[in-house]
C-alpha positions as CSV (number, residue, x, y, z in Angstrom):
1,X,0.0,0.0,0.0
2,X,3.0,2.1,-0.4
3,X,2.8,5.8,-2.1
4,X,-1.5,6.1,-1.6
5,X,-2.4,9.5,-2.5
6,X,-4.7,11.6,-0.1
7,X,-8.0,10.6,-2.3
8,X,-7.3,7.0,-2.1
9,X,-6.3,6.8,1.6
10,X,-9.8,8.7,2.4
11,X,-12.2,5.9,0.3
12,X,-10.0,3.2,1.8
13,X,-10.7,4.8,5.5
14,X,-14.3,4.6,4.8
15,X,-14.8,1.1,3.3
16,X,-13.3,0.1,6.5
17,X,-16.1,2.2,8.7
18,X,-18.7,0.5,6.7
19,X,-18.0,-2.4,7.6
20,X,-20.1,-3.9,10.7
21,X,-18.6,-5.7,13.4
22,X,-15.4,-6.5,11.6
23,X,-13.1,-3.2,12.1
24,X,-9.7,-3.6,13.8
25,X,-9.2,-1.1,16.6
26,X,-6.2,1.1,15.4
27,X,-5.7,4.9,17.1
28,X,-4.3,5.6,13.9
29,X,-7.8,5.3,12.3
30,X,-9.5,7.1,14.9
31,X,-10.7,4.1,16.9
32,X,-10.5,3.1,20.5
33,X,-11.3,0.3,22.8
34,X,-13.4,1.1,26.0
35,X,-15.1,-1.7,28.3
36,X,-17.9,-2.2,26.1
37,X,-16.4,-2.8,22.8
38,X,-15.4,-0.3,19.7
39,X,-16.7,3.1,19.6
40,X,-15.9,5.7,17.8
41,X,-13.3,8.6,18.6
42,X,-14.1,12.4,18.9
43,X,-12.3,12.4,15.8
44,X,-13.5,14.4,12.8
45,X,-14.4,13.3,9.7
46,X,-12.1,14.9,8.1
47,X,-9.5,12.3,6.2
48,X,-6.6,11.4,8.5
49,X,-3.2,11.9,7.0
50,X,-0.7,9.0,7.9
51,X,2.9,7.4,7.7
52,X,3.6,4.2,5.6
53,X,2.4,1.4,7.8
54,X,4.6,-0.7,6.4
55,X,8.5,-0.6,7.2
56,X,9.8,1.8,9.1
57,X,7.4,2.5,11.6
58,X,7.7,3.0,15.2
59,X,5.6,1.8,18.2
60,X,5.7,4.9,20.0
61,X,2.1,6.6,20.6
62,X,1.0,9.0,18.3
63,X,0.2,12.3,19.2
64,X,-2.2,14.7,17.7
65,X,-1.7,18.6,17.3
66,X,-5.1,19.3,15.8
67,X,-8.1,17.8,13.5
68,X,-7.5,15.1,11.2
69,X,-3.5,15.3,12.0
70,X,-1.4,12.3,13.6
71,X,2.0,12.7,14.0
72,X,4.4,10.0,15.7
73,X,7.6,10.4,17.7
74,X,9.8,10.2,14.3
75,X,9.8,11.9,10.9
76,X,7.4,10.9,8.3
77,X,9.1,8.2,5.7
78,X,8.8,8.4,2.2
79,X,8.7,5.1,-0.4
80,X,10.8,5.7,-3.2
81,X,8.0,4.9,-5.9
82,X,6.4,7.5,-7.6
83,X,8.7,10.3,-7.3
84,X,6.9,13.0,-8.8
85,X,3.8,12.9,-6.7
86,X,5.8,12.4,-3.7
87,X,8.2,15.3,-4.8
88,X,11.3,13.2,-3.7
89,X,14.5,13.2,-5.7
90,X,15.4,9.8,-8.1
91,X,16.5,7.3,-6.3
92,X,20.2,5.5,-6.9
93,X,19.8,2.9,-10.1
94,X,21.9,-0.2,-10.5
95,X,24.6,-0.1,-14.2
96,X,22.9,-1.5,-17.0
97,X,19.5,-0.2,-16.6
98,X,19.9,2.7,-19.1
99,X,19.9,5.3,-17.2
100,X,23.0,7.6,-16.6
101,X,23.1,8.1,-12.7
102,X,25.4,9.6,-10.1
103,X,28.7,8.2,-10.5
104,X,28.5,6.6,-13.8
105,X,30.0,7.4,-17.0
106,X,28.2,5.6,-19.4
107,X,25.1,3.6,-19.4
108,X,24.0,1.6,-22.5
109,X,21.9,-0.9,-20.9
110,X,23.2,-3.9,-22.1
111,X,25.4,-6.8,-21.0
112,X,28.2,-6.2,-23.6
113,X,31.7,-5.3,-21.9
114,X,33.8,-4.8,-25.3
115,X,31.3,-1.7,-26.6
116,X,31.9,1.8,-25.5
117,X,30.4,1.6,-22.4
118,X,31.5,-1.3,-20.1
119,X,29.8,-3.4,-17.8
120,X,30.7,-1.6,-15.0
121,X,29.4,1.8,-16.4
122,X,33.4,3.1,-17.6
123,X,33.9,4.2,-20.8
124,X,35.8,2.1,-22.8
125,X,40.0,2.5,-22.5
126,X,43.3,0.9,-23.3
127,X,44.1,-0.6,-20.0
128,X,40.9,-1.5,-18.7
129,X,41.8,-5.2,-19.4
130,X,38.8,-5.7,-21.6
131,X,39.6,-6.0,-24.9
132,X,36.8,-3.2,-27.1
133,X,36.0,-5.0,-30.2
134,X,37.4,-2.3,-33.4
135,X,39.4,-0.4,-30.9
136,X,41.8,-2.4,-29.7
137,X,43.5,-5.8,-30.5
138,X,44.3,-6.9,-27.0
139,X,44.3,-5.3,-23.6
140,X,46.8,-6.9,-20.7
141,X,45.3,-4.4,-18.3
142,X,48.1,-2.7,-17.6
143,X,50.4,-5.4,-16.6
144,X,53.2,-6.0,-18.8
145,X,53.2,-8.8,-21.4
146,X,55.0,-9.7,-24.2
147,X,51.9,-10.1,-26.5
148,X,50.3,-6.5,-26.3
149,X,51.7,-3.6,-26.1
150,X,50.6,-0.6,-23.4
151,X,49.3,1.2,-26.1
152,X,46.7,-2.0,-27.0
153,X,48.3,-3.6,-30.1
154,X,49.7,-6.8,-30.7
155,X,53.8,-6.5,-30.0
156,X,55.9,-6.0,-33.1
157,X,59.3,-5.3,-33.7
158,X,59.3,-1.3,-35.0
159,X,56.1,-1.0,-32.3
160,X,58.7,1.5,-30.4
161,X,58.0,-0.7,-27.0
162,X,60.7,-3.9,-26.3
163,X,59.0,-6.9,-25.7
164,X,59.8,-10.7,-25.6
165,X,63.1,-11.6,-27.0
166,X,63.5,-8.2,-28.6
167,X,66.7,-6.4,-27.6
168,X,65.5,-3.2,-28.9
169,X,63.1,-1.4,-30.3
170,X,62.9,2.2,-31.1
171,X,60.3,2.6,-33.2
172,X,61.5,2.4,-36.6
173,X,63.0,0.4,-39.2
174,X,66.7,2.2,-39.3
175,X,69.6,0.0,-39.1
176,X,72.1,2.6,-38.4
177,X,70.6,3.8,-35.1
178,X,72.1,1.1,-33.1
179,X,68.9,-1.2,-32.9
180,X,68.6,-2.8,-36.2
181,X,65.5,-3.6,-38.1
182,X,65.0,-6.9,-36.6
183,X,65.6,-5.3,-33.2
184,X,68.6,-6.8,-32.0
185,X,71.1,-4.1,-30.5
186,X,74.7,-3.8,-32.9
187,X,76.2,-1.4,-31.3
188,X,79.5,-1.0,-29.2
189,X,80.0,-5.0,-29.8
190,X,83.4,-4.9,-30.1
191,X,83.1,-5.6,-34.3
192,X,82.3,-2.4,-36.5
193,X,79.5,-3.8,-38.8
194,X,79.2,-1.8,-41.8
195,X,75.8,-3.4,-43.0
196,X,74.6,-1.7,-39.6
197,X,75.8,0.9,-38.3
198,X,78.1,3.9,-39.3
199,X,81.1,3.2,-36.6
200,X,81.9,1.5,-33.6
201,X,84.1,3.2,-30.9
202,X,84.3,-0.4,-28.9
203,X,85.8,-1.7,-32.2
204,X,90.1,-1.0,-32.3
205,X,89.4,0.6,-36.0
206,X,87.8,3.5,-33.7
207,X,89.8,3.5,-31.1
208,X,92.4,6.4,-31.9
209,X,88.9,8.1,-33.2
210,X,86.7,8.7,-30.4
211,X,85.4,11.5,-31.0
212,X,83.9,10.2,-34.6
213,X,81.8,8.0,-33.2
214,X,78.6,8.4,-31.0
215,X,77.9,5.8,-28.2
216,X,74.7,4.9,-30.6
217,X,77.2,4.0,-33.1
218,X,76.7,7.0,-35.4
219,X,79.2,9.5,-36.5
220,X,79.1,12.6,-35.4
221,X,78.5,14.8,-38.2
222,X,78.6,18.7,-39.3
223,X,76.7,17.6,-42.4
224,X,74.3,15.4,-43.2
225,X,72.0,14.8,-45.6
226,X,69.9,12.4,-47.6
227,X,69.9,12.5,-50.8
228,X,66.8,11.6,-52.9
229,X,65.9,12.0,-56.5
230,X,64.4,15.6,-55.7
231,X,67.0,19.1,-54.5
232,X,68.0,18.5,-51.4
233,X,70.7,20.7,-50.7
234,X,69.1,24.4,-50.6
235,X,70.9,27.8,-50.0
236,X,74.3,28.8,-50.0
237,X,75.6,28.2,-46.9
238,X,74.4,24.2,-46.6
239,X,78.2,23.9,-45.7
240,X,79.3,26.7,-42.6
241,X,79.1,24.7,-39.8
242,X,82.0,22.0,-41.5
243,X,84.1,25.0,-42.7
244,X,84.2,26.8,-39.1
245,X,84.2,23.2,-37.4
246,X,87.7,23.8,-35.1
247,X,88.4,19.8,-36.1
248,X,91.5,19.0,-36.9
249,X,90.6,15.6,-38.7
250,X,88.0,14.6,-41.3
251,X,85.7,11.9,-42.2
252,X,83.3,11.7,-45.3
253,X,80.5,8.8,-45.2
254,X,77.9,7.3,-47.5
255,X,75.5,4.9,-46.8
256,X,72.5,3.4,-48.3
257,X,69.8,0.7,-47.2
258,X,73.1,-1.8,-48.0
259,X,75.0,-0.2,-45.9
260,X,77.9,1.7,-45.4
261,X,79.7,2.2,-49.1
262,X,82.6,4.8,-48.2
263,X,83.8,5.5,-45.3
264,X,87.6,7.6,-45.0
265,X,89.2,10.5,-42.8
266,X,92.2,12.2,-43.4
267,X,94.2,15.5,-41.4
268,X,93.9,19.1,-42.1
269,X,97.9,19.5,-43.3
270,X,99.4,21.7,-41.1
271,X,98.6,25.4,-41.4
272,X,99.1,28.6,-39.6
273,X,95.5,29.8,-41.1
274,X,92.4,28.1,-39.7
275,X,89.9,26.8,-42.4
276,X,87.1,29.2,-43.1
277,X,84.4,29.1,-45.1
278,X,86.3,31.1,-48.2
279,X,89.4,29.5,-47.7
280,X,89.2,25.4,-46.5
281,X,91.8,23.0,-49.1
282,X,92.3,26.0,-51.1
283,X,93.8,29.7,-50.0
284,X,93.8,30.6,-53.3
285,X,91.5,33.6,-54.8
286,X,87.8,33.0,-55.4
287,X,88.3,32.8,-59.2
288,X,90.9,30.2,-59.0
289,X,89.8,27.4,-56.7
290,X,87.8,25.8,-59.6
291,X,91.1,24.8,-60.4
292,X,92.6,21.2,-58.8
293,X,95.7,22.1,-58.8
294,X,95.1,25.7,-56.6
295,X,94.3,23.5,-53.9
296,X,97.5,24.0,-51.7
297,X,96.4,22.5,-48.5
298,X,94.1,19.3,-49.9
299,X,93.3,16.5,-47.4
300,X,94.2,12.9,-47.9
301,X,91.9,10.3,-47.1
302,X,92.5,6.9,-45.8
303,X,89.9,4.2,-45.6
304,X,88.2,2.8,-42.8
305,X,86.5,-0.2,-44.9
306,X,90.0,-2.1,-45.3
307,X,87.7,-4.7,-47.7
308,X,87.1,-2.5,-50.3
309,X,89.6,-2.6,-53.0
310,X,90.1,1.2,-53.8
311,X,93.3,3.0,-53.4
312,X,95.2,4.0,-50.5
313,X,94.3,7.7,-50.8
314,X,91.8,9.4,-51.7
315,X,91.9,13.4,-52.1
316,X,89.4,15.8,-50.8
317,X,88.9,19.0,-52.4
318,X,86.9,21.3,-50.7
319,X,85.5,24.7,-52.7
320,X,84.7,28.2,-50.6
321,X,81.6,29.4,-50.4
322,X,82.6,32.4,-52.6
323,X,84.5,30.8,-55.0
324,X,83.0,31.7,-58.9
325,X,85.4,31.4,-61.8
326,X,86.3,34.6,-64.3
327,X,83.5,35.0,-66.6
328,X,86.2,33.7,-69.9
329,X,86.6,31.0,-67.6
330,X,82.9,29.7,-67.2
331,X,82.8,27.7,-70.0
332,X,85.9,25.9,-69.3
333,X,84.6,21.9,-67.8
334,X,84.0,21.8,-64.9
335,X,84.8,25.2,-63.7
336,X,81.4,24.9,-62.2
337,X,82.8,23.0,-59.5
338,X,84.3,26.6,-58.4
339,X,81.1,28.1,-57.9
340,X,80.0,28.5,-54.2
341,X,80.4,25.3,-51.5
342,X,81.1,22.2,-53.2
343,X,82.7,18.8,-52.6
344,X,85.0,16.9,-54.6
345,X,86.8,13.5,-53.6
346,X,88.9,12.1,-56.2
347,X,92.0,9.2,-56.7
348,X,95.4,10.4,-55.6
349,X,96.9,12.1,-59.1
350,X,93.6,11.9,-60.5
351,X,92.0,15.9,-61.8
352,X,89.6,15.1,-64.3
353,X,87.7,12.1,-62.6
354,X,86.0,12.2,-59.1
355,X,84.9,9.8,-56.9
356,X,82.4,11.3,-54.8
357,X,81.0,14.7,-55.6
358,X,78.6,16.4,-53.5
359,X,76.9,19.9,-54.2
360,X,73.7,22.0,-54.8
361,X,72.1,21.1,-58.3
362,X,73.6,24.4,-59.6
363,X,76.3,26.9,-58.8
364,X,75.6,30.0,-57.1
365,X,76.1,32.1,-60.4
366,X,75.4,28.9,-63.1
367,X,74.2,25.6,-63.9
368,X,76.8,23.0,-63.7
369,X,78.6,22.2,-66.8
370,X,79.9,19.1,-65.7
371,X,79.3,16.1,-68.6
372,X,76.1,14.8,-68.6
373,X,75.4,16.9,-65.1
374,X,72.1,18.4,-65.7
375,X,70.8,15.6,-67.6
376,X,71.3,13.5,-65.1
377,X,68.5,15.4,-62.6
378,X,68.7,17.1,-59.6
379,X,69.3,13.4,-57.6
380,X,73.4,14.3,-58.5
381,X,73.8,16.7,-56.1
382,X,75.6,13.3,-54.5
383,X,77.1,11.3,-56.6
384,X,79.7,8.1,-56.0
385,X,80.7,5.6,-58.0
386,X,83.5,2.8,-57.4
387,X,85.2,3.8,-59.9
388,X,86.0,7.0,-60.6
389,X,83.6,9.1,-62.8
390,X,85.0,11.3,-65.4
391,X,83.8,15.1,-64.7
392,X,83.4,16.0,-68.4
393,X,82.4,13.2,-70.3
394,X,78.3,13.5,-71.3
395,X,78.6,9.7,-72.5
396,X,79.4,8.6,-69.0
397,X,77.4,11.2,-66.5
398,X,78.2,10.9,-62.9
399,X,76.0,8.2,-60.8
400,X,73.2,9.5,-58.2
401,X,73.9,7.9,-55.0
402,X,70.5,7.9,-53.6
403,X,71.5,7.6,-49.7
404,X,73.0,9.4,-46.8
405,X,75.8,11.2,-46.8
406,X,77.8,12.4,-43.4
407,X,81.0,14.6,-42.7
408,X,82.9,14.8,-39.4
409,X,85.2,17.2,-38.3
410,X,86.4,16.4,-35.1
């Protein structure tokens, strides 16, 4: 009988007073018990507003302030049901029932935990331990496991986080970072491995050269750049921080996804004159460091890769940034090379074939009238060849190394 309204606690009160010889005496209905049997109270007829007499009530007697009113020892109780008549507010509802309540998130009001909305009324979340179904492709809860990663994927080498039997794993698949592909760790072994990495300093080839090689097994380079098939070298001064490096040693690399294909240092000779960016192999005028032979202070190179079958000495020629040949000059192959920064590495007593070039697409002042140069396409801003390549012949153009190119000075 919970939640009666005033109307239908009044015609309930009267069926039970029309009722002969079967009423119950109750004070709270306005009856009481004398010798002689039931009579009626001074009551009015007015209808008698009451608690629940269900749970909750108390035994104490009632007492009455005035006509029609009972009130007991404690404070009136409400039900719960029916909240808008009773003006109460809404009552705590259990997760699942579809209705968002205090201290849920969610409520979808079913009994699926790998939706949005879990179970427990949480909105879905990598780490919750439940795996969502198009979200997520596991879910360890937070505890580690060599299955699935913390960020809810299935562990992979090149996921960035090390798990299982990987040594490694740094997020990506470069080889020359010191974890390899497969994520296995290569550096500071004790072997320089040239299909991995650019150095070693726990290797006795880098042992004199310390301060070439990073602990990650990189070198530690000025320059460096990757070369595509597209300009990559932009603006004049792409070389600055080499030609002020206070270095007194050198070391020119290339490698591709192979590996590492050159890899040689040599000394600055001995010179009163620090290197600047005008003046590096050559303290010669602007207009004549185009020239091989004006390079008075040149830097042999040695190799590093005692398996490859070049040499003993290379030569690095290094052009100033200001260099530009005489105007009658210009035309004259491959006085280009003399035309702002530029890089030349070629076979001791060699002047007309190079090794390794390595400068913008074109001069400061004009294309590049080296053989075959601008047919080639831009990707011969770096170009290396095993053999030497022959700066002015158009029938045999210089090679696009399409890699990574680093210099040291250190």
């Amino acid at each position: 009988m919970h939640g009666l309204t005033w109307m239908h606690r009044s015609a309930w009160i009267a069926g039970l007073v029309g009722l002969g010889g079967c009423q119950i005496a109750n004070p709270a209905f306005g009856f009481e018990r004398d010798s002689d049997g039931l009579s009626a109270s001074a009551a009015t007829t007015e209808p008698v507003l009451t608690t629940s007499t269900d749970t909750g009530t108390t035994d104490e007697p009632a007492t009455t302030t005035g006509p029609g009113t009972t009130l007991t020892g404690e404070p009136p109780l409400t039900t719960g049901v029916d909240t808008e008549d009773s003006g109460t507010g809404p009552a705590p509802s259990s997760c699942g029932d579809n209705v968002l309540d205090p201290g849920e998130a969610c409520d979808d009001g079913d009994d699926i935990d790998g939706n949005d909305c879990t179970n427990q009324c949480t909105v879905a979340e990598c780490g919750d331990g439940i795996v969502h179904e198009g979200q997520e492709a596991c879910d360890a809860g937070g505890v580690p496991d060599d299955a699935c990663t913390p960020s809810c994927t299935l562990a992979a080498c090149g996921d960035g986080f090390q798990t299982g039997k990987e040594q490694c794993d740094d997020g990506n698949t470069d080889a020359f970072d010191g974890c390899t592909g497969d994520c296995k760790l290569s550096c500071k072994d004790g072997v320089f491995e040239p299909d991995r990495e650019e150095c070693d300093p726990s290797d006795p080839v880098f042992a004199d050269l310390l301060a070439l090689c990073s602990e990650t097994c990189e070198l530690k380079s000025c320059f460096r750049m990757t070369n595509t098939e597209d300009e990559d070298l932009a603006g004049p001064d792409w070389f600055d921080a080499c030609a002020t490096a206070p270095g007194q040693r050198i070391a020119v690399l290339l490698r591709d996804q192979a590996g590492v294909q050159y890899l040689r240092f040599g000394l600055k000779p001995p010179s009163m004159f620090a290197w600047t960016p005008s003046d590096m192999t050559s303290t010669k005028p602007p207009a004549d460091q185009w020239k091989f032979s004006s390079h008075d202070r040149k830097v042999e190179l040695t190799d590093l890769l005692f398996d490859k079958p070049d040499p003993l000495f290379d030569v690095l020629y290094a052009f100033g940034d200001d260099s530009q040949p005489k105007a009658s000059e210009a035309p004259i192959c491959p006085s280009s090379l003399g035309d702002g920064y530029a890089l030349a590495i070629a076979p001791a007593g060699q002047s007309t074939h190079a090794r390794v070039l390595l400068m913008p697409f074109a001069g400061n002042t004009m294309p590049r009238n080296l053989g075959g140069w601008l047919a080639t396409g831009p990707g011969v801003e770096l170009a290396f060849n095993g053999a030497p390549m022959p700066l002015c012949s158009a029938d045999d153009p210089p090679t696009p190394f399409l890699g990574t190119v680093a210099i040291a000075v250190f």
